[in-house]
C-alpha positions in Angstrom: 0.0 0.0 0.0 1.6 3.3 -1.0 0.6 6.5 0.4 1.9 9.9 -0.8 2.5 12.6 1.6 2.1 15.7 -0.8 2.1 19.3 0.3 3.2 22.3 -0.9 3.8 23.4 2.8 5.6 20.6 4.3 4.5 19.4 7.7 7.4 19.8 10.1 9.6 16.6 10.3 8.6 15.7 13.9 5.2 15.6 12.0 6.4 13.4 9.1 8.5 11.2 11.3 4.6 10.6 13.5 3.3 9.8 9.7 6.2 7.3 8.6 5.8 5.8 12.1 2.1 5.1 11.7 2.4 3.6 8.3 5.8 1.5 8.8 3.6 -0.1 12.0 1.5 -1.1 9.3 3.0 -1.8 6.7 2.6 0.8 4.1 5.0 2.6 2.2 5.7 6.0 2.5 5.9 8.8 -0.5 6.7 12.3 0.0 6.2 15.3 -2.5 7.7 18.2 -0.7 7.8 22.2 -1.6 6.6 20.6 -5.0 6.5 24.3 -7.9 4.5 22.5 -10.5 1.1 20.6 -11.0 2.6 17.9 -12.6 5.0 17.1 -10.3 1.7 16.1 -8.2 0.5 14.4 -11.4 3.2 12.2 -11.5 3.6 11.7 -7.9 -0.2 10.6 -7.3 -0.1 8.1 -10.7 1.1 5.1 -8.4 -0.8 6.1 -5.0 -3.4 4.1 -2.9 -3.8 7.1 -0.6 -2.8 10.7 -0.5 -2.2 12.8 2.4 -2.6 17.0 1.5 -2.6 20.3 3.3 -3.9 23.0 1.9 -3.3 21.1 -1.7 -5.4 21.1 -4.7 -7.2 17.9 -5.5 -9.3 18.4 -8.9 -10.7 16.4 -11.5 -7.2 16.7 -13.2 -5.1 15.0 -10.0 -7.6 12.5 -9.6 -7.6 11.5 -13.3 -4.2 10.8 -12.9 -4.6 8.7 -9.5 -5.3 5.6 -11.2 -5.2 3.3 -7.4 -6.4 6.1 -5.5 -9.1 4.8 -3.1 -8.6 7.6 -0.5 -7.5 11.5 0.2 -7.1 13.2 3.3 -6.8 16.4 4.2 -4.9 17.1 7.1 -7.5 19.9 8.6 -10.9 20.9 9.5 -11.4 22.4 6.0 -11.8 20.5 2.7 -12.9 22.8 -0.1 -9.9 22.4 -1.8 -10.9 18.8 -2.6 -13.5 18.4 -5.1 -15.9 16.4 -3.8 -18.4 15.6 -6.8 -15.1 14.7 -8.5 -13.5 12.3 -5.7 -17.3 10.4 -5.8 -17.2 9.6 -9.4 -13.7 8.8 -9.3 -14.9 6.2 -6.2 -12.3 8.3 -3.9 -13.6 8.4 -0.4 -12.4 11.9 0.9 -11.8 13.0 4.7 -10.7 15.7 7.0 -9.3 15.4 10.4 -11.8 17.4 12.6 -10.6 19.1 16.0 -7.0 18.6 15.6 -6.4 22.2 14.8 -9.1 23.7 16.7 -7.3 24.7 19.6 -4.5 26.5 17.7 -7.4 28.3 15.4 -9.7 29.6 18.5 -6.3 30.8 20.2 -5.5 33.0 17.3 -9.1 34.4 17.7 -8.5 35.5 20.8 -5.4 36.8 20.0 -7.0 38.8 17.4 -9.7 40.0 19.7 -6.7 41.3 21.8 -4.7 42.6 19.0 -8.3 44.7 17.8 -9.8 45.4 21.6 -5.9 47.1 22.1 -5.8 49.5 18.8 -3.5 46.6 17.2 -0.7 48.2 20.2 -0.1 51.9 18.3 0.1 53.0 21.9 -3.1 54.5 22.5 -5.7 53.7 24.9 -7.3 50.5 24.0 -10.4 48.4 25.8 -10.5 44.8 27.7 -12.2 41.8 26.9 -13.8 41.3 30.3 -17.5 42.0 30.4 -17.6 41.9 26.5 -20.3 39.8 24.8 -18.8 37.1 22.7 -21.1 36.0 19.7 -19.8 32.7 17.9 -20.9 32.2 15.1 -20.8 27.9 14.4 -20.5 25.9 17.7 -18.6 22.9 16.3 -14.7 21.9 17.5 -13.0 25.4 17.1 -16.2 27.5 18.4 -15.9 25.2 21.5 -12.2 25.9 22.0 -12.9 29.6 21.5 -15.9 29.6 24.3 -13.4 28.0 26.8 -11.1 30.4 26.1 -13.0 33.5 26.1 -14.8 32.3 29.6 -11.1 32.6 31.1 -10.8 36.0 29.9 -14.2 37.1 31.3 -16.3 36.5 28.4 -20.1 36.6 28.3 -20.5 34.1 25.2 -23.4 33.8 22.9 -23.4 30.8 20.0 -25.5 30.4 17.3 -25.2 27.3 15.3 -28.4 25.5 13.2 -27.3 22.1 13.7 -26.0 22.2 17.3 -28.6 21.1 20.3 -29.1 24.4 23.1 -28.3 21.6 25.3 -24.3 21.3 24.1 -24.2 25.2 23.8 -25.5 25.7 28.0 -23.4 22.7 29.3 -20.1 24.8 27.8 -21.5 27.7 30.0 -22.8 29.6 26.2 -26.2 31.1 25.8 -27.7 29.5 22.7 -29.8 32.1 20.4 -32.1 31.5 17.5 -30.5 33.2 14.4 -28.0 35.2 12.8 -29.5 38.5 13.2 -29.9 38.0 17.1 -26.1 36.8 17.4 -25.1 40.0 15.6 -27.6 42.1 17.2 -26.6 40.9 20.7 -22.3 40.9 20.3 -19.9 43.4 20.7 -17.4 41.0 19.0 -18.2 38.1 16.5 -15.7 35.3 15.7 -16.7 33.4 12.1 -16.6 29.8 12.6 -18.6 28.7 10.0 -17.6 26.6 6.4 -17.5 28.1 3.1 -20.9 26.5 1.3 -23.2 27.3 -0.9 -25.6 28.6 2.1 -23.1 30.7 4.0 -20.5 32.0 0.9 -21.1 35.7 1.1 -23.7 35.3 4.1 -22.0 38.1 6.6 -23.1 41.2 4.4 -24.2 44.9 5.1 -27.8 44.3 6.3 -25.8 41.1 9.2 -22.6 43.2 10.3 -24.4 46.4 10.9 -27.2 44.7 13.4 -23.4 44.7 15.6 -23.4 47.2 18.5 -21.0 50.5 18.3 -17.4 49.8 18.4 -18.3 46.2 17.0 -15.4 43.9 15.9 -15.8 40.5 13.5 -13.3 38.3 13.4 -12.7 35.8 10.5 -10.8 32.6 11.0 -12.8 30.5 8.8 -12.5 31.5 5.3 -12.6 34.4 3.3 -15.2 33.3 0.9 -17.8 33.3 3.4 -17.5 37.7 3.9 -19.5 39.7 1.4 -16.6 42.0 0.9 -17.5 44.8 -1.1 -20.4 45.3 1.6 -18.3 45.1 4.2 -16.2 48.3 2.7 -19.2 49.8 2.1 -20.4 49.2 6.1 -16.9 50.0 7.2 -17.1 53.2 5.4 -20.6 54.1 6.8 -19.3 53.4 10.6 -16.1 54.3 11.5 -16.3 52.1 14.5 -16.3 49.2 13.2 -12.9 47.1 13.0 -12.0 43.3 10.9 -9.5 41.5 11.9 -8.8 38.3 9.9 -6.2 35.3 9.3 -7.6 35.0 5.5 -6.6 37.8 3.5 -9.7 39.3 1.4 -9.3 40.0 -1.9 -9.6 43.8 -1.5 -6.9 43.6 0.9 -4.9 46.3 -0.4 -8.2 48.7 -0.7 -9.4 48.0 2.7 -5.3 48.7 4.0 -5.9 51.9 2.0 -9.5 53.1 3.5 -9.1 51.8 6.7 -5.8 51.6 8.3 -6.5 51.7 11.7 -9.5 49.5 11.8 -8.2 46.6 9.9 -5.7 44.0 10.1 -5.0 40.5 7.8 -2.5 38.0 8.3 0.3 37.1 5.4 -1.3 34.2 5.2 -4.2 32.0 6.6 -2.3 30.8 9.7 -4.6 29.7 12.2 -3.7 25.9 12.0 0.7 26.8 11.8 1.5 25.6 15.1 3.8 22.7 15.4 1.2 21.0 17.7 -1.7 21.4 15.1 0.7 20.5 12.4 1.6 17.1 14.1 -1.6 16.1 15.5 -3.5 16.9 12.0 -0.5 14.8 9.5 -0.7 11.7 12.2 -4.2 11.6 12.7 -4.5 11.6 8.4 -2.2 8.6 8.5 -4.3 6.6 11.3 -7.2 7.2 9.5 -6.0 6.1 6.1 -4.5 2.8 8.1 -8.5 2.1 9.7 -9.9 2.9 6.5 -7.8 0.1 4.5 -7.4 -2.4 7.6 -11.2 -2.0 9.2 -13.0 0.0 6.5 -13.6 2.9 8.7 -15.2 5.9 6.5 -16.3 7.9 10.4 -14.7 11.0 8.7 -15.6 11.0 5.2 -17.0 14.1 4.1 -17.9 12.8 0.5 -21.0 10.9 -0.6 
């Protein structure tokens, strides 16, 4: 059994020496396609492959053409729109993510982008605390649940809103469940964007949501960038100057909103909210000891294709 390790953005070694581990206890062979430039060095890699562990990788109809043994992909995260999923069914690829490995590392750099916004992004001036504020989080699932337990420790009051999650799960983690969007919004000085980039929620926090938000409002985004409406949030960030964005996913206006707004707004290089070595190791090994149940017991818990 051959599975290909291929990303872009390596894991750390510690991370691939867990992976190896796994799969030599099993008896797999191990491929790796590091810091790879070129699509068709992932062509050629994947031609050969039973399974295929990625990062934030591409897998299209075009790599999956080309994996002619391919039974399974896993993405090494929460997320999984850069697998395409219609494809990986008709190619009879069972695709899966590895759910709350990264969610502590993501809800800590919420918080430490609440801090980094309550604080005037530290330009010396006189900033606000945490304590006391109202916390709305928006998706109660592995991250939101980090991001309530810590937020509770700074003082927090925390609201959650979250269709598919029971009140009952939300009030035993010490959150106040509401009813809707608009009453999250309309209830919390600060937001923190939990939710996946779908059909239903791509371009869902718009003008008529964000400006519900009280004065001196702050959203943060550590989900993905799809999911923000971002020409009307220019335009609502224009209308109220109080109103600050703080994100790990750099929009596509980026160098517009840098422009208009300066002081109010602040994006990361790049989407780092799983690059900690702990995430980065727990997410790679976790991949390879699903891939090993999947082939040994035909476990599919995590497959997040049809």
């Amino acid at each position: 059994m051959k599975v290909l390790v291929a990303t872009e953005k390596p894991f750390a070694k510690v991370a691939v020496d867990g992976i190896r581990e796994v799969l030599d206890k099993a008896g797999y062979e191990l491929s790796l396609l590091e810091k790879y430039t070129d699509k068709k060095q992932l062509l050629d890699a994947v031609a050969d492959a039973d399974a295929l562990i990625i990062r934030s990788d591409i897998v299209d109809t075009e790599v999956l053409d080309a994996a002619r043994n391919l039974k399974i992909v896993v993405r090494a995260g929460a997320g999984f729109d850069n697998i395409d999923l219609a494809a990986a069914t008709a190619h009879k690829v069972v695709a899966m993510n590895t759910p709350g490995q990264n969610s502590n590392a993501v809800a800590e750099l919420a918080l430490g982008l609440m801090v980094y916004a309550v604080r005037n992004f530290y330009n010396g001036t006189s900033g606000t605390e945490l304590k006391g504020k109202k916390l709305g989080i928006h998706a109660f699932g592995n991250v939101g649940r980090n991001v309530a337990r810590i937020a509770q420790g700074f003082g927090m009051q925390c609201f959650a809103y979250d269709a598919y999650c029971p009140d009952e799960a939300m009030t035993a983690a010490g959150v106040t469940p509401v009813h809707s969007a608009n009453e999250l919004y309309s209830t919390c000085d600060i937001v923190s964007l939990h939710i996946p980039a779908t059909a239903e929620t791509k371009q869902s926090i718009n003008y008529e949501l964000l400006n519900r938000m009280p004065k001196g409002a702050i959203l943060v985004n550590t989900a993905r960038k799809e999911v923000i409406h971002e020409e009307e949030l220019i335009r609502l960030m224009t209308d109220r100057q109080d109103f600050r964005y703080v994100t790990d996913i750099m929009p596509t206006t980026d160098a517009k909103m840098r422009e208009l707004f300066a002081a109010r707004y602040f994006a990361t290089p790049k989407k780092m909210g799983a690059q900690t070595a702990e995430a980065n190791i727990n997410a790679g090994i976790a991949a390879a000891n699903q891939i090993v149940d999947f082939f040994q017991n035909g476990n599919t818990r995590f497959q997040v294709n049809k």
